[in-house]
C-alpha positions in Angstrom: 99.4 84.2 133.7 98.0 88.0 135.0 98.4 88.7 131.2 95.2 86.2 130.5 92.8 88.8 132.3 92.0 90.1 129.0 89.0 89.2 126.8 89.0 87.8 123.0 87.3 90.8 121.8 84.1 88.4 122.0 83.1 88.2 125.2 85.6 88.6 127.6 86.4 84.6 128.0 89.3 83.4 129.4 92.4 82.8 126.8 93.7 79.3 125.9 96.8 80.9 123.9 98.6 84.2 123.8 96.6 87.0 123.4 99.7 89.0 121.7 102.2 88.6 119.1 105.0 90.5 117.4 106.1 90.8 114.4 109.0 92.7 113.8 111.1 92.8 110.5 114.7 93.4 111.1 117.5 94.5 108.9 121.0 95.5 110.9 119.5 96.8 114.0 121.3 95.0 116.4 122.0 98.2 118.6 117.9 98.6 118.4 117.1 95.4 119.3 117.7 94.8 123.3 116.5 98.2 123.9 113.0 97.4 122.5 113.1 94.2 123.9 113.5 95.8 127.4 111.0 98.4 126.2 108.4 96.1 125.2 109.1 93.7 128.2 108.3 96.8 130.7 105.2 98.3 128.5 103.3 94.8 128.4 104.2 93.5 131.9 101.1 91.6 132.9 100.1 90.7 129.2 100.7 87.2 127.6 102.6 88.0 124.4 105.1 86.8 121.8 107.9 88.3 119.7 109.0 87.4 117.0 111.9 89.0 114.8 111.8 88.3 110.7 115.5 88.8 110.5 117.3 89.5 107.2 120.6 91.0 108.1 123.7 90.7 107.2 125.0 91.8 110.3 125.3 90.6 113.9 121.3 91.0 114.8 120.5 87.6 114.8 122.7 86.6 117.0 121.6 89.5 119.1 118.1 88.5 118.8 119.0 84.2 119.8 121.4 85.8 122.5 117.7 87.5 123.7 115.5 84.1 122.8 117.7 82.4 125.6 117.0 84.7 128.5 113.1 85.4 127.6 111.5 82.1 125.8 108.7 84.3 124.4 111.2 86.1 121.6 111.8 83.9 119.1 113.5 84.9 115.5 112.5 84.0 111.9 116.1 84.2 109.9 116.0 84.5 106.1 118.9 83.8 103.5 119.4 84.5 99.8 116.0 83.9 97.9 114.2 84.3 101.2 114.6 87.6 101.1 113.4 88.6 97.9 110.6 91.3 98.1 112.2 92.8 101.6 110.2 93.9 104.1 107.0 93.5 102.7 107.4 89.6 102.3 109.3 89.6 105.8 106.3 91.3 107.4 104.0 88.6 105.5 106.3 85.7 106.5 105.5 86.8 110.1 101.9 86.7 109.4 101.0 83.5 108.4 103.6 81.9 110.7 101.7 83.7 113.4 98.6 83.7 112.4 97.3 80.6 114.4 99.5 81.6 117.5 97.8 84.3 119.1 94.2 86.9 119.0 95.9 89.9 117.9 99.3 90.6 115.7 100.9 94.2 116.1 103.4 95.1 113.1 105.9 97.5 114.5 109.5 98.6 113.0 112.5 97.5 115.5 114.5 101.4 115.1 112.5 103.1 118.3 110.6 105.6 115.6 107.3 103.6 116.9 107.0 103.8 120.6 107.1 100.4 122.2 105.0 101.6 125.2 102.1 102.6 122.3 101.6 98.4 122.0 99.5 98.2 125.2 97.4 101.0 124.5 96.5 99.8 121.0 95.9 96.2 122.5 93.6 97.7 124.9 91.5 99.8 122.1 91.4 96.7 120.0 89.4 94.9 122.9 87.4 97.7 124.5 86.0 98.8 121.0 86.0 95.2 119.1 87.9 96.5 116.6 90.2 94.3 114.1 92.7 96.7 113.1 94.2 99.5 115.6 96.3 101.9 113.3 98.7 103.9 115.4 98.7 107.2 113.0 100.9 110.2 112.8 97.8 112.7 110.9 95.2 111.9 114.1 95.1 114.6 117.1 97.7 114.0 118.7 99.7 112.6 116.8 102.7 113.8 114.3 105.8 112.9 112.4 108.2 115.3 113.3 110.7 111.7 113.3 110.7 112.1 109.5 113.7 113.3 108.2 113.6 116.6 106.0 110.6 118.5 104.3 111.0 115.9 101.5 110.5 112.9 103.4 107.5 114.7 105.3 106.7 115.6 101.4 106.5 112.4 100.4 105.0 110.9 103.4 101.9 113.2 102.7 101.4 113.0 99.2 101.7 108.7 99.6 98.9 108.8 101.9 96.6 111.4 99.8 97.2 109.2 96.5 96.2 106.0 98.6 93.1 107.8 99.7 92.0 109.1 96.7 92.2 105.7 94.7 90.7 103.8 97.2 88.0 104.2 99.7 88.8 101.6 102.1 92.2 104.0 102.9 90.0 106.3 104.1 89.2 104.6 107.4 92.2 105.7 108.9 94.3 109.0 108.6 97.2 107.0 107.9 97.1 104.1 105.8 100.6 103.9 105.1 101.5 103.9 109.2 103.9 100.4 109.1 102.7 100.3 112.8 99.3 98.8 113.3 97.7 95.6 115.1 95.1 93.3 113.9 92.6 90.5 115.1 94.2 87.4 113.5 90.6 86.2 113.0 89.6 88.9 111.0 92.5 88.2 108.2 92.5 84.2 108.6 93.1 82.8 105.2 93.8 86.3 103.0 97.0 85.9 100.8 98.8 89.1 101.1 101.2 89.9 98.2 102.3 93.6 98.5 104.9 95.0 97.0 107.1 97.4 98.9 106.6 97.8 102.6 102.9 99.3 103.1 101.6 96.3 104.9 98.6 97.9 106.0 97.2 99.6 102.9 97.2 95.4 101.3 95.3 94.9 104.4 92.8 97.5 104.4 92.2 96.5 100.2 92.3 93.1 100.3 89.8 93.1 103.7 87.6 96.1 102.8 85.0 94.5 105.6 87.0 96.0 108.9 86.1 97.6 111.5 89.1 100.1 112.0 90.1 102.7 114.6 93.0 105.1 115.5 95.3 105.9 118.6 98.0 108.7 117.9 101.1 108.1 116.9 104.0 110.7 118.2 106.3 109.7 115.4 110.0 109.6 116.8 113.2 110.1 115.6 115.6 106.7 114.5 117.1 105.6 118.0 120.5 104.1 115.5 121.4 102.5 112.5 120.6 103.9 108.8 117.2 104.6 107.2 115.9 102.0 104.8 113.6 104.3 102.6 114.7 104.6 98.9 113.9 105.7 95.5 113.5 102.0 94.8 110.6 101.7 97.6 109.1 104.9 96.2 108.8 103.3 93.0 108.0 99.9 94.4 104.9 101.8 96.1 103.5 102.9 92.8 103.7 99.3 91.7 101.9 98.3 95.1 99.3 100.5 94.5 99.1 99.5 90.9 98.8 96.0 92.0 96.5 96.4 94.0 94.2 98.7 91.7 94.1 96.0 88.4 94.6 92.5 91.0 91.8 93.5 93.8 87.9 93.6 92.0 86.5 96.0 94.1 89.4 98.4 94.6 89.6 101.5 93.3 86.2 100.6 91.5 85.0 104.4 90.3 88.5 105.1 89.1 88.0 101.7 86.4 84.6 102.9 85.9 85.9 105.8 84.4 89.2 104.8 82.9 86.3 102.3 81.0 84.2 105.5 80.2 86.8 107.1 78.4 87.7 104.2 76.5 84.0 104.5 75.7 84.9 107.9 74.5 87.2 106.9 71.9 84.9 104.0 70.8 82.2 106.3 70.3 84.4 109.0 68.6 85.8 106.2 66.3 82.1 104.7 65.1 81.0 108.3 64.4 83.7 109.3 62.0 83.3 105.9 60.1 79.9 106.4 59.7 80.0 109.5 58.7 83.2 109.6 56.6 83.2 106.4 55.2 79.7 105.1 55.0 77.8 108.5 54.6 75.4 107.8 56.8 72.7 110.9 58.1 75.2 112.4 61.2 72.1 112.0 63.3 71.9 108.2 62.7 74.9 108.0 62.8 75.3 109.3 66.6 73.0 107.6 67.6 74.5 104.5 66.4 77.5 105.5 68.2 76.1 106.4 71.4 74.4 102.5 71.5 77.9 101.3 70.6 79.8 102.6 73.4 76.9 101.9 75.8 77.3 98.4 74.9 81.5 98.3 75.0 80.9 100.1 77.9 78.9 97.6 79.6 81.2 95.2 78.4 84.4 96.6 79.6 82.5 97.3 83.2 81.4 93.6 83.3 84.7 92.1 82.8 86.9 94.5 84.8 84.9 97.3 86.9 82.3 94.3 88.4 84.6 91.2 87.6 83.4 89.9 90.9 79.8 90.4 90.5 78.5 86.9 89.5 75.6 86.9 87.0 73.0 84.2 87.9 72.9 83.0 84.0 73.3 84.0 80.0 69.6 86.0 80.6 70.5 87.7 83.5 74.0 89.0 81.9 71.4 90.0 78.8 69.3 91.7 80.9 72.0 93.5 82.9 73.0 94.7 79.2 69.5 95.9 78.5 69.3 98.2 81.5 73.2 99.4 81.2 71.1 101.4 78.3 68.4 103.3 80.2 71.1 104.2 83.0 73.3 105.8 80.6 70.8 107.5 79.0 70.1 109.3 82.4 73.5 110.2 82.9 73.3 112.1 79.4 70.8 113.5 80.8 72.3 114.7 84.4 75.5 116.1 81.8 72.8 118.0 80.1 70.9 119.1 83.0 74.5 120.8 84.6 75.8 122.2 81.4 72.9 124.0 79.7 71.9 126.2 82.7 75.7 127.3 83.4 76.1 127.9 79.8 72.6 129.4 79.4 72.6 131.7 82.4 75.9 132.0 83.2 77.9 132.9 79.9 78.9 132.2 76.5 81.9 133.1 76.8 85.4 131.5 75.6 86.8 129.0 77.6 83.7 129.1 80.2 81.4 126.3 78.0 84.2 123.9 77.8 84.5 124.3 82.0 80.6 123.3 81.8 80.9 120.6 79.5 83.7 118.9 81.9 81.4 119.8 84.9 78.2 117.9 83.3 80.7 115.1 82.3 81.5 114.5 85.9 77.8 115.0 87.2 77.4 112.3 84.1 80.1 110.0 84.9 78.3 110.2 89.0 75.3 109.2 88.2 76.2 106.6 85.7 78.4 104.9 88.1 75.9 105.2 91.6 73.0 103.8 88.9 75.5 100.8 87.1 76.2 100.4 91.4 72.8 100.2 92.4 70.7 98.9 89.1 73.1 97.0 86.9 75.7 95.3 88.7 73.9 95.1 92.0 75.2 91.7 93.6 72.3 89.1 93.5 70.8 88.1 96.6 72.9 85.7 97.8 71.2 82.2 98.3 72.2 79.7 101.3 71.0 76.5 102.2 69.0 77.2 105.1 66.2 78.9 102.4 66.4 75.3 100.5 65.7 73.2 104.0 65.4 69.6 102.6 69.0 68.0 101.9 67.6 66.9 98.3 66.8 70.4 98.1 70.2 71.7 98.6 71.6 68.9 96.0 69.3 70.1 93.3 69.8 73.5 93.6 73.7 73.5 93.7 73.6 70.8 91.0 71.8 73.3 89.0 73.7 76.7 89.8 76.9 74.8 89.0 75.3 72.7 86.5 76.9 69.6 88.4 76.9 66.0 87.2 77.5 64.9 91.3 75.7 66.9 94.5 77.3 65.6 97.9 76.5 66.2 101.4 78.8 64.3 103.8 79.0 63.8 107.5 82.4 64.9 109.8 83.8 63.1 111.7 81.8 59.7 110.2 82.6 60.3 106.5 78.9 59.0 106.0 76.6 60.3 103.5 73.8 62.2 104.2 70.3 60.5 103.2 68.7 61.6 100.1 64.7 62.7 100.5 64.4 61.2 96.7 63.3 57.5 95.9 66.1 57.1 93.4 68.6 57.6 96.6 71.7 55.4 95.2 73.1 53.1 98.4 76.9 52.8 96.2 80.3 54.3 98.1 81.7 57.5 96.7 83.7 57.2 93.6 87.5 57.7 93.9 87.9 61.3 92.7 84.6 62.5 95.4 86.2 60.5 97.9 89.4 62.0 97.5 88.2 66.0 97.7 85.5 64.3 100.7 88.6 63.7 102.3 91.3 66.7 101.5 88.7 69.0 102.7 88.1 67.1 106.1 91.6 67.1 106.8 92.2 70.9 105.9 88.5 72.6 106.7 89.3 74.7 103.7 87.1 75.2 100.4 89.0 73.1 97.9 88.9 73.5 93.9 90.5 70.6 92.3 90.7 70.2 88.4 92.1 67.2 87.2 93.0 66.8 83.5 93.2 64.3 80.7 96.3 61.7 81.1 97.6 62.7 77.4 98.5 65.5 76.1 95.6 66.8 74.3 95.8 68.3 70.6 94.5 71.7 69.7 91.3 70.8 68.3 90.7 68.3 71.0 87.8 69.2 73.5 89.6 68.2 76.6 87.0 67.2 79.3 88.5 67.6 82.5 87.1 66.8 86.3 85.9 69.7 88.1 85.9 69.1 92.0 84.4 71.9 94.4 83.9 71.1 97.9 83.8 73.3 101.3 83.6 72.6 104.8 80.3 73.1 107.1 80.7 74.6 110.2 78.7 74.4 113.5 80.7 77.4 115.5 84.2 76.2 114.9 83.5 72.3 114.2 83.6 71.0 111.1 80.1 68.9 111.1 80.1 68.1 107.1 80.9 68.6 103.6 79.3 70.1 100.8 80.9 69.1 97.3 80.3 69.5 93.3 81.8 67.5 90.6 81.0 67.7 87.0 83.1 66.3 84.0 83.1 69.0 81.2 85.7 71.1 79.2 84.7 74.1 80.9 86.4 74.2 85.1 85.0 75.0 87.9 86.0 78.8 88.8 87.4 80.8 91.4 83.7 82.4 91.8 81.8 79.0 91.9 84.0 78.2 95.0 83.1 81.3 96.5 79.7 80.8 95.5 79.2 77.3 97.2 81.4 78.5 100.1 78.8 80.9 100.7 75.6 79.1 100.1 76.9 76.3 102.6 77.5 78.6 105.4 74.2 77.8 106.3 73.8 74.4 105.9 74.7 73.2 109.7 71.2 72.5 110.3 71.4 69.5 107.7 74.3 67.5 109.9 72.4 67.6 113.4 70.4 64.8 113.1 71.4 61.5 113.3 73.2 60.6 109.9 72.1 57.2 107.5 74.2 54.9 105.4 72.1 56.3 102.3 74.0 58.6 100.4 72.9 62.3 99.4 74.3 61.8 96.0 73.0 62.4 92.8 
């Protein structure tokens, strides 16, 4: 097809599927419907796409929409019934995405009412390949752009304020203008394998969290007015935003980070207020010791809070790295007393003495604190370590002792794809037996799905409450030469402590690398210790 003219994004090669697909949610628009098909059909003439309708009316539209899928074989309709529906839009516009999601290069999200321009589609394919981007945001706040097809000052109100509060608690919103535009496009490749769960119906801002990594870019929007049928915006979907954004704030470990670094601060407050008047009510201790032993105290809860829910996703290498993370949490803070100190004395000294004026400084040197403290606890104390990969081990045994002892493995695998044949092991105690059931079994899963795998597999009774359950841990991922699968990297220990979340992204990571080890020629000798 003419449509096929345009490149991947990646270097202008030829297409071997559509380059385009739709996804349009749909709730009693069956007067809407034709007309954007026509649209859509006129606007994207010479370009290979797809639509497809996630239908939950309860009106004539689908019929409508299969009525359309007979005289145009590219639109096609996704038609959901009583439990189906349940989270609305926001799990109709997911449903599209993953059924999608291997279909085509590039998804566009678009409302079926007319308010988003069908003829804006082309443009924002055409941005998406001419600047590489993965998401193309069509926004109403850019030049040129408005939303004069809100309804009222309140709507417009709203609108606003939604878009401010998403921006202020977290910085990946601020890439775009408009991160609560329901009318964007994205590279499938760049979202492949995200689970999306938002609640309410801005798609885009779970997008721009869950994928902080994105290269985005704008095209305006001219927001227009609803071409028929009834507006679906509600109290309910305000509300539900607030959850969304709530959601996304406690679920996501790097959103809305400096906000939990200083909800933790002022539970550090309150820790340290607390210590003070026990010690100084209750044990009569010097009110100088006794700061001070409340200042080390809320350092250290402080530190503790912040490792276990500001930097949850930082992984620390061992028990004496997480000790020495805690030793330098102290030093850190002590320089953000002393940035606090270094704001509020001058204004107070120079400034005035004045009643209320001190208590304005004191809040100014708590912010200039609370700054420093978090760039520092950033950059010094929860600074991600250097991630490892198995091109810096080189030797296959090499990469099986030092997974085995980052996981703290009793089994280290390296298997060859297609063959399902071991990889030799450069050690002379090299075993030459096949792969025990439960290795063979993850060997295999993995192969079939190229996806990391985590597989714990309990005891066969119903342990009792003192019982130490051991349980088997599996963790294997998928080695990839370009898009091949060449091989299989894979962990298994037996202990009452599971694998994690975190060791799979661990391993996933450290076997990116690891191609190199599946190119030459493979032997029968296991690399299996």
């Amino acid at each position: 097809m003419e449509g096929r003219k345009f490149g991947d994004g990646t270097g202008g090669s030829v297409l071997d599927r559509p380059l385009l697909t739709l996804v349009i949610p749909t709730r009693n628009e069956s007067e809407n419907v034709p007309l954007l098909v026509r649209e859509l059909r006129r606007g994207l003439a010479d370009v290979d796409y797809r639509v497809i309708f996630v239908d939950d009316s309860t009106d004539d539209t689908p019929e409508v929409i299969r009525a359309l899928s007979r005289e145009d074989e590219r639109v096609g309709i996704i038609h959901r019934e009583g439990e189906e529906r349940k989270g609305g839009l926001a799990t109709a516009v997911t449903t599209g995405l993953d059924t999608v999601s291997e279909i085509s290069v590039y998804t566009c999200v678009m409302d079926a009412d007319l308010q988003h321009p069908p003829e804006k589609v082309r443009e924002m394919l055409e941005r998406a390949i001419s600047s590489e981007a993965d998401v193309v945001v069509a926004s109403r706040y850019v030049k040129g752009g408005d939303y004069e097809g809100l309804s009222g000052p309140v709507r417009k109100a709203v609108s606003s304020g939604s878009k401010s509060l998403a921006q202020i608690v977290f910085r990946e919103a601020r890439k775009t203008s408009d991160p609560m535009s329901g009318f964007f496009l994205v590279k499938n490749s760049a979202i492949s394998g995200i689970q999306f769960r938002p609640t309410g119906f801005k798609i885009l801002l779970e997008v721009l969290v869950c994928a902080p990594e994105l290269k985005v870019v704008e095209v305006p929007l001219r927001f227009q007015s609803r071409n028929a049928g009834v507006s679906k915006a509600t109290l309910r979907q305000g509300l539900d935003y607030l959850s969304h954004i709530a959601s996304l704030f406690w679920f996501v470990p790097s959103a809305g980070r400096f906000w939990k670094f200083a909800l933790v601060g002022a539970s550090g407050v309150l820790v340290n207020m607390a210590t003070l008047f026990v010690l100084a009510e209750y044990v009569n201790a010097d009110l100088i010791i006794a700061w001070m032993f409340a200042v080390g105290i809320s350092i250290l809860t402080n530190f503790l809070l912040n490792s276990a829910f500001t930097w949850r996703d930082v992984r620390h290498a061992g028990p004496i790295h997480f000790l020495l993370r805690g030793a330098l949490a102290y030093p850190v803070a002590i320089l953000g007393i002393g940035a606090n100190f270094a704001v509020y004395y001058p204004l107070l000294r120079f400034v005035t003495e004045a009643f209320p004026y001190y208590l304005l400084f004191n809040f100014l040197g708590i912010l200039a604190a609370t700054s420093v403290n978090f760039i520092l606890s950033s950059k010094l104390v929860f600074r991600p370590s250097r991630p490892r990969n198995a091109a810096t081990a080189g030797s296959p045994g090499a990469v099986v002792e030092e997974v085995r002892r980052e996981l703290k493995a009793d089994t280290v695998g390296l298997v060859t794809v297609p063959e399902m044949i071991p990889l030799p092991e450069a050690t002379e105690d090299a075993s030459s037996s096949p792969l025990p059931a439960e290795e063979s079994a993850i060997v295999n899963l993995v192969a079939s799905t190229e996806q990391p795998t985590l597989t714990v597999t309990g005891p066969r009774r119903l342990p009792q409450a003192r019982t130490n359950t051991r349980w088997v841990n599996s963790l294997a991922v998928p080695v990839f030469e370009e898009r091949n699968v060449v091989g299989i990297l894979y962990a298994v220990r037996t202990s009452a402590v599971p694998f994690t979340e975190e060791d799979l992204h661990w391993l996933t990571a450290y076997a990116s690398t690891a191609s190199d080890l599946f190119t030459e020629k493979p032997h029968n000798n296991p690399t299996r210790r």
